[in-house]
N, C-alpha and C positions, 0 to 999 in steps of 0.2 A: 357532495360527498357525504356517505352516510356518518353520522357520529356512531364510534365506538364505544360499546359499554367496558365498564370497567369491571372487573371480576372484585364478588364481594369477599373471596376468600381466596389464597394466593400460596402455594402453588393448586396443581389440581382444579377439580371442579366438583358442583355441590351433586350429590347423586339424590339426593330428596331434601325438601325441606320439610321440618318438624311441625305440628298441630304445637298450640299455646300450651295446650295439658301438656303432649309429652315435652316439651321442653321442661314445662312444670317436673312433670313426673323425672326426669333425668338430674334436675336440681335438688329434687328429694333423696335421691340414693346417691348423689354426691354426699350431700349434708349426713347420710348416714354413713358412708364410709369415711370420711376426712375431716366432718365435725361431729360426732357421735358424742355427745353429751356435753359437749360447751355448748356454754352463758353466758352472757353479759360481755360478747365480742364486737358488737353492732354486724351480727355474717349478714343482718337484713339489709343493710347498705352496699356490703362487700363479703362474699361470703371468706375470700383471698385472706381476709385479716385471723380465719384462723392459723395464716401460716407467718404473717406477720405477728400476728400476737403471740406465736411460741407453741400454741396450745395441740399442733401437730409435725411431728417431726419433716423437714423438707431442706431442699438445697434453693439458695436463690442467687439471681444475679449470672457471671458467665458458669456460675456450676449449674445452676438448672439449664440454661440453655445447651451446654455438654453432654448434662444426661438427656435431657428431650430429643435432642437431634440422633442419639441411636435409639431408640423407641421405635418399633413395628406396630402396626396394628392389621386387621382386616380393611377398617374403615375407621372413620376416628366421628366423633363426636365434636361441635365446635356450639358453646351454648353463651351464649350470654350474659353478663352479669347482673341484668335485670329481671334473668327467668323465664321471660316470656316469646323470644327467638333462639332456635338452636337449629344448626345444619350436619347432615350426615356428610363428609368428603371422602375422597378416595385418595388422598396425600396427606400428610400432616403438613397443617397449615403453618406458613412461617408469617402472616400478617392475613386481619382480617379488617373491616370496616370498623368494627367494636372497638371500644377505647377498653373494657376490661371484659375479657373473658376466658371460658376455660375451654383445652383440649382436651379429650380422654377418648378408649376404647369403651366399646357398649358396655364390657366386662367391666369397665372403674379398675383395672390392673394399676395404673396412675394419671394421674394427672397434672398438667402444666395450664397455670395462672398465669396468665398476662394485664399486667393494670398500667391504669391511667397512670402510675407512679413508676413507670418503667426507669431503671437506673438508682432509684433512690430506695423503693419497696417494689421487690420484684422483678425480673418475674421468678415466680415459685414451680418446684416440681418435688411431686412427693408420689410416693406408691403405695399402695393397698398392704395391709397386715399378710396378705397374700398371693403377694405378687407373683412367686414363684408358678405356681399353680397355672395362675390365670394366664401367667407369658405362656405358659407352654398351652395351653388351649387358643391363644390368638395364635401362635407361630404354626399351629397345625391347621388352623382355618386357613392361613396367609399359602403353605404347603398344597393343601386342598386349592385354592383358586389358580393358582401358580399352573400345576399339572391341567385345572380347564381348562385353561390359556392355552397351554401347548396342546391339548388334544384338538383344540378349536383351530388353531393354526393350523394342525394337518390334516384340518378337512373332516372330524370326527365330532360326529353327532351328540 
């Protein structure tokens, strides 16, 4: 009997995986949008502690998991908290392999933090200064793929 692989991310499945840079690169406009001018947080270990440390506003614990779970996206972003793995999905992930890592839209509309400190610090969910904006530009991609889907179902090219 063949062994089963076990999926690294859960629900969904991974639609590409990321090159080292752009996971780099995706950890960099994290860092610009949700630590933007903090210091002295140790984010190089954890970048999560800017939201344990206070120094950006967030919900944590069953209020981020409340707000995360009604979040749409197109696709979501799952990167890891050592920078150098990150996977595109087609669900928002409710468990991954990673002990700490982040979900987000490509847009950074918000993001949700999962750590190794799960229950005691975390997990975290915070939004973009412009959230507003960005939902309604994911809700209208999500709109857009929604309508392929049923054209495709009826048989149109």
């Amino acid at each position: 009997m063949a062994k089963q692989e076990t999926p690294l991310i859960r629900p969904g499945r991974i639609v590409r995986e990321l090159s080292e840079a752009q996971a780099a690169a995706f950890a960099t406009a994290w860092l610009e949008v949700f630590a933007r001018g903090v210091h002295g947080m140790k984010l190089k270990a954890y970048m999560w502690h800017v939201f344990s440390g206070g120094a950006y506003e967030n919900l944590s614990g069953k209020e981020a998991l409340a707000a995360y779970a009604t979040r749409e996206a197109p696709e979501y972003i799952v990167l890891s908290n050592d920078r150098n793995a990150a996977y595109v999905t087609d669900r928002r992930p409710e468990w991954t392999f990673m002990g700490d890592y982040y979900v987000f839209p490509p847009n950074l509309a918000w993001t949700m933090a999962f750590t190794h400190e799960d229950g005691w610090l975390g997990p975290y969910f915070a939004t973009h200064p412009d959230v507003e904006r960005l939902e309604a530009e994911s809700l209208a991609q999500i709109r857009k793929q929604r309508e392929i889907e049923a054209a495709c179902a009826k048989g149109w090219a």
